[in-house]
C-alpha positions in Angstrom: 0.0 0.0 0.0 1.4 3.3 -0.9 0.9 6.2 2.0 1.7 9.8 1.4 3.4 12.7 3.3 1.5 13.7 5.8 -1.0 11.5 6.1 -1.9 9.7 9.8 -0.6 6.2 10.0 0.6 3.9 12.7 4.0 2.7 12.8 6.2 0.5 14.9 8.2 2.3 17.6 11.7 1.7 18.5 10.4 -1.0 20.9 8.1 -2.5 19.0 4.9 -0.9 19.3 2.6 0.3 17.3 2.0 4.0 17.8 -0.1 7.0 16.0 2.5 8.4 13.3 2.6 10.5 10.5 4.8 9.9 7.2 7.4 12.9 6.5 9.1 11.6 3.7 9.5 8.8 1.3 12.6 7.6 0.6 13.5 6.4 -3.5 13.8 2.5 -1.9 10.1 2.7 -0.6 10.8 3.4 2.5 9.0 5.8 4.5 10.1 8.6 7.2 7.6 8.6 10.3 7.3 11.0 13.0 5.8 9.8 16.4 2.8 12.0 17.6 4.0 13.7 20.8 7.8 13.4 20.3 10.6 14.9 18.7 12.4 14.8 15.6 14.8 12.5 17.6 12.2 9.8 17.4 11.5 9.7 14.3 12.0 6.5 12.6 12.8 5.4 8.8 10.3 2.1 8.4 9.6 -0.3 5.8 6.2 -1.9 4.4 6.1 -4.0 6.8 6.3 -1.5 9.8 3.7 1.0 8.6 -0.3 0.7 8.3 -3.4 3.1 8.5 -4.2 4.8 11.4 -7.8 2.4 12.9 -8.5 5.2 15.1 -12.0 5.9 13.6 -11.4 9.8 14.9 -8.1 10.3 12.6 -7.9 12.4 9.5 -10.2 15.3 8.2 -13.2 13.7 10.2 -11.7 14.4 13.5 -8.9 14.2 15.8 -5.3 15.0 13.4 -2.6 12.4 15.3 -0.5 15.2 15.7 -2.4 18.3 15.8 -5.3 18.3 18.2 -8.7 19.0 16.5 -11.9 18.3 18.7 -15.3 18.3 16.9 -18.4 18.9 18.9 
């Protein structure tokens, strides 16, 4: 599946977990650049196919809550 920069995925920490993301770059091997909601640019992560899916938080993208930018709807 292809993503693009900055949409809201999750992605596998650097401990394994998956966590809200959201892709920064893609790299020419297919790789992709994620940045972790909440945490610095020392966090963020380079992550293969197999480390990177939608977001299942029914509340993420345009609908609702952004990962990484708060937006509440009432």
């Amino acid at each position: 599946m292809a993503f693009r920069i900055g949409q809201s995925v999750q992605a596998i920490d650097e401990v394994g977990r998956w966590e809200g993301a959201r892709v920064k770059n893609i790299l020419p091997d297919e790789r992709y650049v994620v940045g972790f909601c909440g945490w610095g640019e020392d966090y963020d992560r380079c992550v293969d196919e197999s480390e990177i899916r939608l977001s299942i938080s029914p509340l993420d993208g345009d609908q609702g809550r952004l990962c990484c930018n708060v937006k509440l709807r009432y």
